[in-house]
C-alpha positions as CSV (number, residue, x, y, z in Angstrom):
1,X,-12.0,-2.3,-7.9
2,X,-8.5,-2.1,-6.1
3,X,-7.7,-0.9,-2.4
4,X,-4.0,-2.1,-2.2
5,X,-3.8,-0.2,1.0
6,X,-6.3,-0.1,3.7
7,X,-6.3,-1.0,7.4
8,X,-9.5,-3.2,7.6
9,X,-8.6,-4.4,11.3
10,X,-8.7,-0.8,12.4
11,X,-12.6,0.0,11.4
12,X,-14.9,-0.2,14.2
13,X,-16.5,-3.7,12.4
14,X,-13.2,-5.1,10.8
15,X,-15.6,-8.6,10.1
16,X,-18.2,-5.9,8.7
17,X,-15.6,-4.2,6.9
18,X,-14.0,-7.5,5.1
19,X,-17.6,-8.6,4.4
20,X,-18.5,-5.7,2.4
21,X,-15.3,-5.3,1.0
22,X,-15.8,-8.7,-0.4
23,X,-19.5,-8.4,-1.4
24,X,-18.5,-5.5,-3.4
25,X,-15.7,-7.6,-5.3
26,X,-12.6,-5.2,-4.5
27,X,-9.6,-6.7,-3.9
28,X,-8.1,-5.6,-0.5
29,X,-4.5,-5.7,0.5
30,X,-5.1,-5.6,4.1
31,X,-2.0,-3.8,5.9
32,X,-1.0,-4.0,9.4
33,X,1.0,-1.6,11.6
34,X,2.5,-4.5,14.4
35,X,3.4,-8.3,13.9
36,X,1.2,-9.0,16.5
37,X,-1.1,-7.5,14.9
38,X,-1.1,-9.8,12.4
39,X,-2.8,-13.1,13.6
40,X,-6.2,-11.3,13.8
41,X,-5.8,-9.5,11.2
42,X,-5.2,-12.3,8.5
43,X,-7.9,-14.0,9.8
44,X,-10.6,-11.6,8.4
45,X,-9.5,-12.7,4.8
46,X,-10.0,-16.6,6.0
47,X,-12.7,-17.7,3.0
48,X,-12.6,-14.4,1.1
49,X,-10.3,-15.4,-2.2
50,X,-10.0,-11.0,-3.0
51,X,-8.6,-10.1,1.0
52,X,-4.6,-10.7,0.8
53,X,-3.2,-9.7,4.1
54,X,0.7,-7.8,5.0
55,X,2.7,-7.8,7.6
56,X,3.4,-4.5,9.2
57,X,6.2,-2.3,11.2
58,X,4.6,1.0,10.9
59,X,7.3,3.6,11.4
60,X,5.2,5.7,13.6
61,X,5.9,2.4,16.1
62,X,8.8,1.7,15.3
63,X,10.4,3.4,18.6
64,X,7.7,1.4,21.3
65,X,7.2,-2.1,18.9
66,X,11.2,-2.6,18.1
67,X,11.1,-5.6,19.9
68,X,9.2,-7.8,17.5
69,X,11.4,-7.7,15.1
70,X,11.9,-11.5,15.6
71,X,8.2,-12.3,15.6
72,X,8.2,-10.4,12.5
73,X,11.1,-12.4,10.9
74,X,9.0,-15.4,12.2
75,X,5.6,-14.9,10.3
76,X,7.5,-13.5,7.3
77,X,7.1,-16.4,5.7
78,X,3.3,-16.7,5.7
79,X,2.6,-14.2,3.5
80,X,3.6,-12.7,-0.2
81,X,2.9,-8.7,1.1
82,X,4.7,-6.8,3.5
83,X,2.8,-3.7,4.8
84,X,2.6,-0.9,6.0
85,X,6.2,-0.2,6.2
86,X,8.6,2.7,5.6
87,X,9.9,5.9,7.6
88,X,8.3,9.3,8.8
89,X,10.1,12.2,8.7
90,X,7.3,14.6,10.2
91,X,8.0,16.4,13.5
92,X,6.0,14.2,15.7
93,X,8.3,11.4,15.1
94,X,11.9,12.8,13.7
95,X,13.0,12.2,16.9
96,X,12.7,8.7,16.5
97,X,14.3,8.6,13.5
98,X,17.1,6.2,14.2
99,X,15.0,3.6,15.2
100,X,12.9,4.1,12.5
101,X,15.4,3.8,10.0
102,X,16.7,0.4,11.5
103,X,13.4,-1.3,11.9
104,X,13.2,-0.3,8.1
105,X,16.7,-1.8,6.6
106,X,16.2,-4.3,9.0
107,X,12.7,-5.7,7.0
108,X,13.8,-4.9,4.0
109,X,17.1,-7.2,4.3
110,X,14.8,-9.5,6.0
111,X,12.7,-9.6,3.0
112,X,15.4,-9.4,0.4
113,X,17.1,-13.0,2.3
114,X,13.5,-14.6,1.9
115,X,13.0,-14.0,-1.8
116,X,11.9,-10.8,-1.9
117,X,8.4,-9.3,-0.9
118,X,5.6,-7.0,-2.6
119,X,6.0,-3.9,-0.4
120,X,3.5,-1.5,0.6
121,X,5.7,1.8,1.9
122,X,5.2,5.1,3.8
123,X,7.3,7.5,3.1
124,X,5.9,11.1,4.3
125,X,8.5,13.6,4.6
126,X,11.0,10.9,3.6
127,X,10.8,10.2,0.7
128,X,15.0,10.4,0.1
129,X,15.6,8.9,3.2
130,X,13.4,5.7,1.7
131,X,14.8,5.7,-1.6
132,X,18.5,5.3,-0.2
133,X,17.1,2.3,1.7
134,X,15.8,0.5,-1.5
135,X,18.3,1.2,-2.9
136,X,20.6,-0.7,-0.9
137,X,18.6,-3.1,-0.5
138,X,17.7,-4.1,-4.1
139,X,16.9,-7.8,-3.8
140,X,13.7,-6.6,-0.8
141,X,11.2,-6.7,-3.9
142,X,8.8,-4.6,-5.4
143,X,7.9,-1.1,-3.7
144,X,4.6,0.2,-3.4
145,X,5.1,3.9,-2.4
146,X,1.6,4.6,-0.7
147,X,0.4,7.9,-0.9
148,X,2.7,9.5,-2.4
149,X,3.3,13.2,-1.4
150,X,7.0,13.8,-2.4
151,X,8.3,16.3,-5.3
152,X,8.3,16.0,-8.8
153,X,11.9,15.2,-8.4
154,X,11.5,13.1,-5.9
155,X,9.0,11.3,-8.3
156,X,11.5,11.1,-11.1
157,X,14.0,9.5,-8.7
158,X,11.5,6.8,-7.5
159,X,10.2,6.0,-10.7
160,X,13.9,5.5,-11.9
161,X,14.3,3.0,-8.6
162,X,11.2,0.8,-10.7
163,X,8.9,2.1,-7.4
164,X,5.1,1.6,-8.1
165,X,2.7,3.9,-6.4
166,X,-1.2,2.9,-4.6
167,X,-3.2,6.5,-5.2
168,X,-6.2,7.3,-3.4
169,X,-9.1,10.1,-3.0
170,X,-7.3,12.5,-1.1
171,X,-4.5,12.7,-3.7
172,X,-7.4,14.6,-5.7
173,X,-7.8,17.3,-3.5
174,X,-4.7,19.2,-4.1
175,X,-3.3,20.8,-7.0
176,X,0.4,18.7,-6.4
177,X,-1.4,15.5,-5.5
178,X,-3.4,16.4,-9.2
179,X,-0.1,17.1,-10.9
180,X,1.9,14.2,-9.4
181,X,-0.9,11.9,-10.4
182,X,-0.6,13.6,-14.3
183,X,3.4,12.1,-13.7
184,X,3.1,8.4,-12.5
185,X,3.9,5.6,-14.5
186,X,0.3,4.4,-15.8
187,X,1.9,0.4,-15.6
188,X,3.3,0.9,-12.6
189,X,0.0,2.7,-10.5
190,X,-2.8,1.0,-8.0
191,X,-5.5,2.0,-6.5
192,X,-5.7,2.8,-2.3
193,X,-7.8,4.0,0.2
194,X,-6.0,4.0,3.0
195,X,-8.8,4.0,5.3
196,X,-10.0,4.1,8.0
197,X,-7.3,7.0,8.3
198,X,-8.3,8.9,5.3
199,X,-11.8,10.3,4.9
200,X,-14.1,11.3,2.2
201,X,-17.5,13.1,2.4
202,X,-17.4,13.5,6.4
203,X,-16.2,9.5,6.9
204,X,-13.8,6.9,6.4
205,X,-12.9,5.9,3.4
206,X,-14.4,2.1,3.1
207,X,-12.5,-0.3,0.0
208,X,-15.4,0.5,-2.1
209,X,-14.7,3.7,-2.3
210,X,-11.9,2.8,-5.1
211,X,-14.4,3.1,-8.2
212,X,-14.1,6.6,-8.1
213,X,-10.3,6.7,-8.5
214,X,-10.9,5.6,-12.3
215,X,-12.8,8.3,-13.2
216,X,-10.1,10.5,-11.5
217,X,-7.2,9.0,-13.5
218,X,-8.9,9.0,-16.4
219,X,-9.0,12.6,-16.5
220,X,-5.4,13.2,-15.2
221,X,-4.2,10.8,-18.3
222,X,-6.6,11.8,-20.7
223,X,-7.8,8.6,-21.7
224,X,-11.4,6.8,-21.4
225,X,-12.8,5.6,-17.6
226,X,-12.8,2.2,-18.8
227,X,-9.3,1.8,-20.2
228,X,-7.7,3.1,-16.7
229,X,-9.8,0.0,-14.9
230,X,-8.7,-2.4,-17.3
231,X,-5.3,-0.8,-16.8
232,X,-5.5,-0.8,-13.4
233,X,-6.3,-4.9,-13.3
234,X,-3.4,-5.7,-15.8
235,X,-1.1,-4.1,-13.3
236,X,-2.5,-6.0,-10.6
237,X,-1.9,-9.2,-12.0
238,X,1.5,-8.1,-13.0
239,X,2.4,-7.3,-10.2
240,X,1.1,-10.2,-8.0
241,X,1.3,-13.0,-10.6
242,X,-0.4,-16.3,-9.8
243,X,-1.8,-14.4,-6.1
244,X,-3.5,-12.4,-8.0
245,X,-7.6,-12.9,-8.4
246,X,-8.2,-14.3,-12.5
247,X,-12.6,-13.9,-12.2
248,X,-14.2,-11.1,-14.3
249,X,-16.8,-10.2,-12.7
250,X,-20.0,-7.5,-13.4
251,X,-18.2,-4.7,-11.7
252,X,-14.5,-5.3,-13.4
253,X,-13.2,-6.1,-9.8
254,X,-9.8,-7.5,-9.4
């Protein structure tokens, strides 16, 4: 199993959360929303080999946590993953979108001057407005668009960009999340929660909760449960290369 995108420092037991995570072999990219938050945070994957941890500048912040920009350019180099990052375009925070858009470009050159990062991005309600910023910034490295909830064009234009995607539960409640899913490139997809934020029979979605995206992609692409988790682990260690976690365990877990 595969949660590239959940927020285990923001459960109620983070150590709980990591433990089980672990017990149930799923590999975790841990996001953050702050650098500072990212100290604690990477500490909950100390002697669990599945938990990689990413620095965050959630957008939603972007306006109050500007100012650790530095200490994010500081502890870039700690880490392969950079997480959760991106822009929102929903009316809460369109005001802010100035600020938001320079903390982004701002990472992603960042990113693009240290090598390059695996990048886990939001991009609700701006989806364009994200795409223009990779593209500008092609040397950043590889973007994960997380939750994806653009148009079928909008799709088409971030699969073009070479965009991956992280997919979760919720996707599967909707006729367009259902559709978009039929779409995605099947080398180029990963499996998310993004819990504790999104929720699934009257809770938070926990990292285990992942097994039952195969099933769900397997009947979007019309092809058998266990070919989409062995799919799903080849793209994984594609994508991360040597980080990635090389054991074969009883449940399949990356």
């Amino acid at each position: 199993m595969i949660d590239f995108h959940c927020h285990l420092d923001l459960y109620p037991d983070p150590t709980a959360a990591a433990r089980q995570a672990d017990a149930a072999r799923v590999y975790v990219l841990s996001v953050t929303t702050t650098p500072k938050a990212w100290r604690g945070t990477s500490a909950l994957a100390k002697g669990r080999s599945r938990i990689r941890t990413a620095l965050g500048f959630h957008p939603q912040l972007a306006h109050e946590r500007h100012r650790e920009l530095a200490l994010f350019e500081g502890l870039l180099p700690e880490t392969r993953y950079v997480g959760e990052v991106g822009l929102d375009g929903t009316p809460e925070f369109r005001a802010h979108a100035a600020i938001q858009r320079r903390v982004f470009e701002t990472v992603l050159r960042m990113s693009a001057l240290h090598g390059g990062r695996i990048l886990s991005i939001h991009s609700r309600r701006a989806c364009d407005e994200v795409l223009d910023c990779l593209r500008r910034q092609p040397d950043a490295g590889t973007p994960i668009l997380h939750w994806f909830s653009g148009s079928k064009a909008q799709l088409m234009r971030a699969v073009d960009q070479g965009c991956w995607f992280s997919v979760g539960p919720p996707m599967m409640r909707s006729a367009t999340g259902r559709a978009l899913l039929r779409h995605l490139p099947r080398d180029r997809v990963l499996t998310e929660t993004d819990g504790p934020f999104a929720h699934g029979n009257g809770r938070p979605l926990k990292p285990e909760d992942t097994g039952a995206m195969a099933a769900s992609l397997a009947d979007a692409w019309g092809i058998g449960e266990a070919t989409v988790t062995d799919l799903l682990l080849a793209n994984l260690r594609r994508l991360s290369g040597p980080d990635a976690i090389h054991d074969r365990g009883p449940s399949r877990a990356a």
